[in-house]
C-alpha positions as CSV (number, residue, x, y, z in Angstrom):
1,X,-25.7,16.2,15.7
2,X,-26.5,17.4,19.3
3,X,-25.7,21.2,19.7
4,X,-23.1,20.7,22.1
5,X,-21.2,19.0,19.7
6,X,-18.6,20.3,17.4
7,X,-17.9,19.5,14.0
8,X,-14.5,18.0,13.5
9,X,-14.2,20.5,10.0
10,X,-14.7,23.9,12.0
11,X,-12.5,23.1,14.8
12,X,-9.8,22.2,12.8
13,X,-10.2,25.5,10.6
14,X,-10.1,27.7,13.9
15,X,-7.0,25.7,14.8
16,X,-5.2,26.5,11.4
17,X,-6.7,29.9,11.8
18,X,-4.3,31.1,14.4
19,X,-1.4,28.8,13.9
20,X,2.0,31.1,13.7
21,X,4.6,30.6,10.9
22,X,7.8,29.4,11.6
23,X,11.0,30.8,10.0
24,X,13.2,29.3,6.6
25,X,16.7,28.1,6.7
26,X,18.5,26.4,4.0
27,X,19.2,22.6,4.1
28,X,21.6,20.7,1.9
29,X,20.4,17.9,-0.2
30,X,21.4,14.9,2.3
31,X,19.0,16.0,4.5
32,X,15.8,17.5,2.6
33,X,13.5,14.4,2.6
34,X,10.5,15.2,5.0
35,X,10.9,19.2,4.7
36,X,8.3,21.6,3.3
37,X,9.8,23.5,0.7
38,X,8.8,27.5,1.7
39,X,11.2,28.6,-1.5
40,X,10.2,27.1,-5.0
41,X,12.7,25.2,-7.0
42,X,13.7,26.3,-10.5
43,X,15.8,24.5,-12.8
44,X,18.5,25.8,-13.8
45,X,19.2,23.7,-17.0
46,X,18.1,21.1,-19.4
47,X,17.1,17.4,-18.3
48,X,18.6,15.7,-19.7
49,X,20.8,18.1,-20.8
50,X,21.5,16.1,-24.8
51,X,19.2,14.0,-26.8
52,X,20.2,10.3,-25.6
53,X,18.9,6.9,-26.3
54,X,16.4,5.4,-24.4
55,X,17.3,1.6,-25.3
56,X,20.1,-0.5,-25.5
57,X,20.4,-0.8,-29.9
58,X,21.8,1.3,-32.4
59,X,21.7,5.0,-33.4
60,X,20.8,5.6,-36.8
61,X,19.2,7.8,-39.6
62,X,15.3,7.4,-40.3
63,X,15.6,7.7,-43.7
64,X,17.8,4.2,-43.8
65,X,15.0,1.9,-41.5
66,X,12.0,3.2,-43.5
67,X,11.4,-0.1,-44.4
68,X,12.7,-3.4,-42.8
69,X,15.8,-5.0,-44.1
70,X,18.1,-2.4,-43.9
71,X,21.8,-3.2,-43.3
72,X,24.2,-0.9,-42.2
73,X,27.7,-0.4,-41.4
74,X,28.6,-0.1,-37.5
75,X,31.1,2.2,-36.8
76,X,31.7,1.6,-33.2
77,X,29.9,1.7,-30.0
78,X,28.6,4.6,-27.6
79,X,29.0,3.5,-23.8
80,X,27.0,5.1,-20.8
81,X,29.0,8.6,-20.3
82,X,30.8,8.0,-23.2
83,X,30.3,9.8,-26.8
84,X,30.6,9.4,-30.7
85,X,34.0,9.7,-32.5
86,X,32.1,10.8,-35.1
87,X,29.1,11.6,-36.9
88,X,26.3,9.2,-38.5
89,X,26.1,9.2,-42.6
90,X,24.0,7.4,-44.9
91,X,24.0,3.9,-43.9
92,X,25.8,4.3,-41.2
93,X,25.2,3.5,-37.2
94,X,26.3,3.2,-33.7
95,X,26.0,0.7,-31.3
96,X,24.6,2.9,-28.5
97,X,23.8,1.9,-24.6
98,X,20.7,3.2,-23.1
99,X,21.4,6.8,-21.5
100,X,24.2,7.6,-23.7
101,X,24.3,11.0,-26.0
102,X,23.1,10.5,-29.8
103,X,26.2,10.8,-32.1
104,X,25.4,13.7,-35.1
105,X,23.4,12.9,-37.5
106,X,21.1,10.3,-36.0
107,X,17.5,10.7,-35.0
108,X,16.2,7.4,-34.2
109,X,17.6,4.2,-32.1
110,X,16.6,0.8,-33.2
111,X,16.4,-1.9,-30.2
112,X,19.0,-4.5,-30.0
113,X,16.3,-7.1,-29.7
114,X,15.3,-5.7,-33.5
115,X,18.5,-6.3,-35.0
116,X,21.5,-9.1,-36.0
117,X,25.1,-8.0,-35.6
118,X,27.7,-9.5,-37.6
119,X,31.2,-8.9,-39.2
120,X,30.7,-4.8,-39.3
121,X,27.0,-4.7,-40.2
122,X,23.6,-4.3,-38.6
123,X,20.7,-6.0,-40.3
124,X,17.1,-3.8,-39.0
125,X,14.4,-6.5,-39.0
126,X,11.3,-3.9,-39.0
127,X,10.8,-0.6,-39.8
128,X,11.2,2.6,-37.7
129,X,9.7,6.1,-37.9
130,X,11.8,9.5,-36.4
131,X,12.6,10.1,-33.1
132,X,11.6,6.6,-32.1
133,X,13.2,5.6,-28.7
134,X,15.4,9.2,-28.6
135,X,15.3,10.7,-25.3
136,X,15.3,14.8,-26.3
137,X,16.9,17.3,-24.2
138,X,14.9,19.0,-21.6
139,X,12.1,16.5,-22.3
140,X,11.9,15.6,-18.5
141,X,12.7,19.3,-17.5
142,X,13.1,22.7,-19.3
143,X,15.8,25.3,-18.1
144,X,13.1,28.0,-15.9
145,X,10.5,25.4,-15.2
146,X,9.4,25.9,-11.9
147,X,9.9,21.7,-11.0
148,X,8.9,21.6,-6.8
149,X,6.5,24.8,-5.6
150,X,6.4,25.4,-2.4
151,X,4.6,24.5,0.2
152,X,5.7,20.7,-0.9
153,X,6.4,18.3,2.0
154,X,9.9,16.9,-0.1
155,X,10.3,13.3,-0.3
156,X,12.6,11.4,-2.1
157,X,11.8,11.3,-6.2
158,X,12.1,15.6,-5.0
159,X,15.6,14.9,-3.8
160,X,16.6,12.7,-6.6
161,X,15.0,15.5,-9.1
162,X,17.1,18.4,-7.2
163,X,20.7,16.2,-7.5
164,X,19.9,15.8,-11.3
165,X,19.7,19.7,-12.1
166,X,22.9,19.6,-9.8
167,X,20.7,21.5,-6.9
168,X,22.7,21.2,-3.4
169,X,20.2,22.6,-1.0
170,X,17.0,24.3,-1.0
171,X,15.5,26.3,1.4
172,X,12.8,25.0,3.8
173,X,10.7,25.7,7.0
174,X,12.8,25.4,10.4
175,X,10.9,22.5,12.1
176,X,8.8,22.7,14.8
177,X,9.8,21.6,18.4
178,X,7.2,19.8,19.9
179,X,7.0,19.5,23.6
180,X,5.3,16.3,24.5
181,X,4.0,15.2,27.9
182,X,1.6,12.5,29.7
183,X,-0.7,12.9,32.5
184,X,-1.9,10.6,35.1
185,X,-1.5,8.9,38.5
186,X,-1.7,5.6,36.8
187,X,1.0,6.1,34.5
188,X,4.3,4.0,34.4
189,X,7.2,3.6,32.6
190,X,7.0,1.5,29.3
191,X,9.8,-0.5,31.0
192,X,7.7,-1.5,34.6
193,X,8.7,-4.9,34.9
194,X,5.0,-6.0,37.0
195,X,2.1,-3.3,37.6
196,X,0.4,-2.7,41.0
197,X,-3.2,-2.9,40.3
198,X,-4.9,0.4,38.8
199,X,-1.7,1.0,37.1
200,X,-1.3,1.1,33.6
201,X,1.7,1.7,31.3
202,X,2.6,4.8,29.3
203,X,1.6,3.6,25.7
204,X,0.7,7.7,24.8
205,X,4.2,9.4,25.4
206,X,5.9,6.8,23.3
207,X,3.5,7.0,20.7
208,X,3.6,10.8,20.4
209,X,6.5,10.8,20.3
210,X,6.8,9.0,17.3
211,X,3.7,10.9,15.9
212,X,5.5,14.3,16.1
213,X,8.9,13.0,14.2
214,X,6.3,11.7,11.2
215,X,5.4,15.5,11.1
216,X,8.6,16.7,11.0
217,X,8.8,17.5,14.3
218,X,11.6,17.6,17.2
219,X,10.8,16.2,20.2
220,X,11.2,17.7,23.4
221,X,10.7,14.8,25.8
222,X,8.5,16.7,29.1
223,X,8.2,13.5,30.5
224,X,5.2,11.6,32.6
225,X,3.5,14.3,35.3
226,X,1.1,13.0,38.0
227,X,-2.0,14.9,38.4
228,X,-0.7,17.6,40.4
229,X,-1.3,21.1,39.7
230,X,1.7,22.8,41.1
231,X,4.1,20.5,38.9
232,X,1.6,20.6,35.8
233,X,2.1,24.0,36.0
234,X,6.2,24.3,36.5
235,X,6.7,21.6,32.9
236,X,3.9,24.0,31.2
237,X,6.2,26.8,31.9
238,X,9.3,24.7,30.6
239,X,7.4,24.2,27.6
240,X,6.4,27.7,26.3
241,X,10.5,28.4,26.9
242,X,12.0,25.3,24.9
243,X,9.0,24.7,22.5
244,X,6.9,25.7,19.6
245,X,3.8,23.5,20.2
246,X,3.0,21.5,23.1
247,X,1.1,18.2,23.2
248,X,-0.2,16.8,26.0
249,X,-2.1,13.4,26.8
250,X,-5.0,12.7,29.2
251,X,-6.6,15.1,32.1
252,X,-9.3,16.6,29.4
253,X,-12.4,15.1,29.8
254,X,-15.1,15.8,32.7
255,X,-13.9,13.9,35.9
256,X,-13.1,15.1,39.0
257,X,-9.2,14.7,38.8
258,X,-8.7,16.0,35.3
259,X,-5.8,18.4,36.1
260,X,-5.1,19.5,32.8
261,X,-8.2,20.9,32.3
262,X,-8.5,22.7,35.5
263,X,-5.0,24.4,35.2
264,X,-5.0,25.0,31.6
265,X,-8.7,25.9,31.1
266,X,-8.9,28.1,34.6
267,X,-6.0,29.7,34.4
268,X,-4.5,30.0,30.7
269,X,-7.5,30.1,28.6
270,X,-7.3,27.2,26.9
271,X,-11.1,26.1,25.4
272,X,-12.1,22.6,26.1
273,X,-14.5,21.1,23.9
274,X,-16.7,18.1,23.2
275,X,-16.5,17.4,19.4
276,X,-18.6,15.2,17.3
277,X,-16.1,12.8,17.0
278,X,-15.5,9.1,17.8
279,X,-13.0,8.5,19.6
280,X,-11.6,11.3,20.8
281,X,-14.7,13.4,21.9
282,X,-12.8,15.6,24.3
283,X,-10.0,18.2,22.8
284,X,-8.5,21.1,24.2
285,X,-6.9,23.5,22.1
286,X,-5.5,27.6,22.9
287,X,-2.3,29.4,22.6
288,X,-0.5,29.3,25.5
289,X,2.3,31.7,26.0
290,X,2.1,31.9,22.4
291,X,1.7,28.5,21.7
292,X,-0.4,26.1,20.6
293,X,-1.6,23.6,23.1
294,X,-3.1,20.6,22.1
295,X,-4.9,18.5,24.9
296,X,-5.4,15.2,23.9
297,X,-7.8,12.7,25.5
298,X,-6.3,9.6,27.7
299,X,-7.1,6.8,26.0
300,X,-5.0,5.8,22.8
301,X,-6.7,5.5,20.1
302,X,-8.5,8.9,20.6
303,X,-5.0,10.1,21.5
304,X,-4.0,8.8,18.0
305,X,-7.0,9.7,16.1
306,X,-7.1,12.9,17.7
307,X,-3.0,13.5,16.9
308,X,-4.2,13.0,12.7
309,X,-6.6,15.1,12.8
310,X,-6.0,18.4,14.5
311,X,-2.3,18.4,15.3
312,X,-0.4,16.7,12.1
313,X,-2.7,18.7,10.4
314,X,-1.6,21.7,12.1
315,X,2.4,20.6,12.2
316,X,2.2,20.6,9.1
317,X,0.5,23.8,8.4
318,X,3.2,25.5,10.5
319,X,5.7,24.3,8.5
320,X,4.3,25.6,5.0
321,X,2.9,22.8,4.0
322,X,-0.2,23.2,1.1
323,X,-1.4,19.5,1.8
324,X,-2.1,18.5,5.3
325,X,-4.3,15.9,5.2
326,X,-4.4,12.0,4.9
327,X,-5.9,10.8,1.4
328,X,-9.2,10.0,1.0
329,X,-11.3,7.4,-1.2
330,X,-13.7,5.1,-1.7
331,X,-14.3,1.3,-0.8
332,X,-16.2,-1.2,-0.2
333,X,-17.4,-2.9,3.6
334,X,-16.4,-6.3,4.2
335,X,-18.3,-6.7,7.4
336,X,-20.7,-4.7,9.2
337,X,-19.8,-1.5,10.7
338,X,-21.5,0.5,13.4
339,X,-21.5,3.8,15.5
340,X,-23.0,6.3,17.3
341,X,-25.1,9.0,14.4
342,X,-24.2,11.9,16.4
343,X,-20.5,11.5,15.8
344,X,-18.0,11.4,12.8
345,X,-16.6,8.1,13.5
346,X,-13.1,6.6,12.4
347,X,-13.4,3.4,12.6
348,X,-10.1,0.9,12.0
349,X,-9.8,-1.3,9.3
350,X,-7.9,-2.9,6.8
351,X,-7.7,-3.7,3.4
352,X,-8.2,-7.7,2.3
353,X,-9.1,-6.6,-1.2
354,X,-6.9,-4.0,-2.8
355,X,-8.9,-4.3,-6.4
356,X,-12.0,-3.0,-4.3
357,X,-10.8,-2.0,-1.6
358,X,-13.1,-3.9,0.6
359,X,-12.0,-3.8,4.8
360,X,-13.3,-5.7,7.3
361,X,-12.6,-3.9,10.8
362,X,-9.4,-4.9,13.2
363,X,-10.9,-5.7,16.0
364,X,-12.7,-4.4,18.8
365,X,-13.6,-0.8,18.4
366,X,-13.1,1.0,22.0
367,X,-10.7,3.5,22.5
368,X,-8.6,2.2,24.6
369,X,-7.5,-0.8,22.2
370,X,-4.3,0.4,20.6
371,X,-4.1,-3.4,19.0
372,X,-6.4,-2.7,16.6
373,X,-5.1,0.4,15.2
374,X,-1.5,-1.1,14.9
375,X,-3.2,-4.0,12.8
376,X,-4.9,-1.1,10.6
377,X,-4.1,0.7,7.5
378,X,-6.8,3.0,6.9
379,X,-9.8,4.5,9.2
380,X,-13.4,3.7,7.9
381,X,-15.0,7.0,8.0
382,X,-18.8,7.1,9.4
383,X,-20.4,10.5,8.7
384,X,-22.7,11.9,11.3
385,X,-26.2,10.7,10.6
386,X,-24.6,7.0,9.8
387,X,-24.9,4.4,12.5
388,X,-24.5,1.2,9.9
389,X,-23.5,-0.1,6.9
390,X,-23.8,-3.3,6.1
391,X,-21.6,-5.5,3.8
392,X,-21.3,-4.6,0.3
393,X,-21.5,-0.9,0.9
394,X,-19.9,1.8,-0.1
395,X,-17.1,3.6,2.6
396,X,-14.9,6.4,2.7
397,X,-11.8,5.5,3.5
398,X,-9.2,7.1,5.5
399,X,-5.4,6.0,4.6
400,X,-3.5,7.5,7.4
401,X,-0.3,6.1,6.2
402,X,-0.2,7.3,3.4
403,X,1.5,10.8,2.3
404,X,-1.3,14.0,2.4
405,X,-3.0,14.8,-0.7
406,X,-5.4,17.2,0.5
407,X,-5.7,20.7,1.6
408,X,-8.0,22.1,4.0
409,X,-10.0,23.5,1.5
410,X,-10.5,19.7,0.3
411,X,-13.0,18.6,2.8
């Protein structure tokens, strides 16, 4: 790796390095999914709170289906949310439906399908041993257990967990507001109908935007600004007073009419590197009024690559989160892949063989094709010192969208 370069793993631990916190609030249930738990959540009972069945059949005694053949008498049936009107005796039993409590007395239900009902009795075809197909209480959950820590980014199965211990709310990180802005003569409005030539529309805003609300972000739309000092200057301004983070797309690199790093880098002190990455070589990064600035490259796939892995990362690290980056594994190449060995290169890809996990790339590789990554589910991930591998290989693979599974400590 050339000197110059720097790796993608120590920028992103001096970005987390200096990252503020943001404050908790409590949120009620209906709207928890995508929040970072900052609070653990204890349970504060049993689940399930009574030993239930866990199959449609009847309730019964062990001792009376130790062997097979066994008839006994049914003395009525146990709905869902209903209960026994009485206990289980000797050769007695319950019709029982799965979910519902186990009447006294019984320890074992024997499946419907095991069974012939008729005029009273229950004939048991096989045998059954104790307990078998008995939910017990707090099997799932123990009253105390600590059942979400945090630092958890909640999704639903947490929700559904918290409504079952009859937990309303719980209390989470505030979440970020994100000022986003584009950069650029050339830019236009998604919406221009006909471009004049050297014009291009604004495919980065957009996508930000979107980026930041998968974080957990809110928005705060700064618009398009032409590459004009003065007004680069006024919306940066706007941003440290309405925002907690600020994104910004474009102007980074080394030409002559890269604003945003003149302004930002002369004047504020934001550091402007070259990293050993592929796309997305230039990166700005500094704390600006207080906050952190992220200056993204121009074209959209670095924009994109760049957005997962320095500011979700650090989005998420703001908010509390312990996991903060995509999963990682192994797979197998499909086609040929190449780069340049000086940089860590994500290369997009997709899966044609989920027993392998073979890929074969999307397309053509250049930063500025936005097709490709859209027709992607994971990046193919090229260590520095790796300009090929050939079919048949083995690849790390980069699922970016999936859920994080790792920490920062992870890499």
């Amino acid at each position: 790796m050339s000197a110059d370069l720097r790796p993608i793993t120590a920028v992103r631990s001096k970005i987390l390095s200096v990252l503020p916190s943001l404050e908790s609030e409590t949120v009620g249930l209906g709207d928890l999914a995508g929040r970072v738990l900052t609070r653990p959540v204890v349970a504060p009972e049993d689940v399930p709170g009574w030993d239930n069945s866990g199959m449609d059949g009847f309730a019964v005694r062990a001792g009376d289906v130790a062997a097979e053949g066994a008839v006994l008498t049914v003395l009525g049936d146990i709905p869902a949310g209903g209960v026994a009107s009485g206990p289980v005796g000797p050769g007695e039993a319950y019709k029982i439906m799965t979910g519902a409590p186990m009447p006294e007395g019984a320890d074992t239900v024997v499946r419907v399908e095991d069974t012939t009902e008729s005029d009273g009795k229950v004939t048991v075809h096989k045998a059954y041993e104790r307990g078998t197909y008995v939910r017990t209480r707090g099997g799932d959950v123990k009253a105390g257990d600590e059942v979400i820590p945090a630092g958890v980014r909640l999704g639903p199965a947490h929700v559904g967990v918290m409504a079952s211990l009859g937990i309303t709310g719980a209390v989470v990180s505030r979440r970020p507001r994100v000022a986003v802005l584009s950069t650029g003569d050339e830019l236009r409005p998604a919406a221009t109908p006909e471009l004049e030539p050297g014009a291009i529309r604004d495919s980065n805003r957009p996508m930000l935007v979107a980026l930041v609300e998968t974080a957990g972000g809110i928005v705060v739309d700064m618009g398009w600004i032409p590459d004009d000092p003065d007004r680069l200057r006024a919306v940066i301004g706007r941003a440290v007073a309405e925002a907690d983070v600020i994104i910004s797309s474009g102007g980074v690199s080394m030409g002559d009419y890269d604003v945003v790093k003149a302004v930002l880098g002369g004047e504020l002190g934001v550091e402007f590197l070259s990293l050993a990455m592929n796309p997305g070589k230039p990166l700005g990064f500094g704390l600006v009024g207080g906050r952190p600035f992220f200056g993204l490259p121009g074209n959209p796939v670095s924009v994109l690559v760049s957005f997962e892995q320095f500011a979700r990362p650090a989005l998420l690290a703001m908010q509390g989160a312990t996991r903060i980056l995509r999963p990682r594994v192994h797979g197998r190449a499909g086609a040929r892949f190449t780069s340049d060995p000086a940089k860590e290169a994500f290369l997009r890809a997709r899966i044609t063989d989920h027993a392998t996990l073979e890929v074969v790339p999307t397309g053509g590789q250049g930063s500025n094709m936005l097709s490709g990554v859209a027709a992607a589910d994971c990046f193919v991930v090229l260590p520095v010192g790796v300009d090929v591998v050939e079919p048949g290989d083995s690849v790390i693979l980069e699922l970016f969208g999936a859920p994080e599974n790792r920490s920062a400590d992870d890499e």
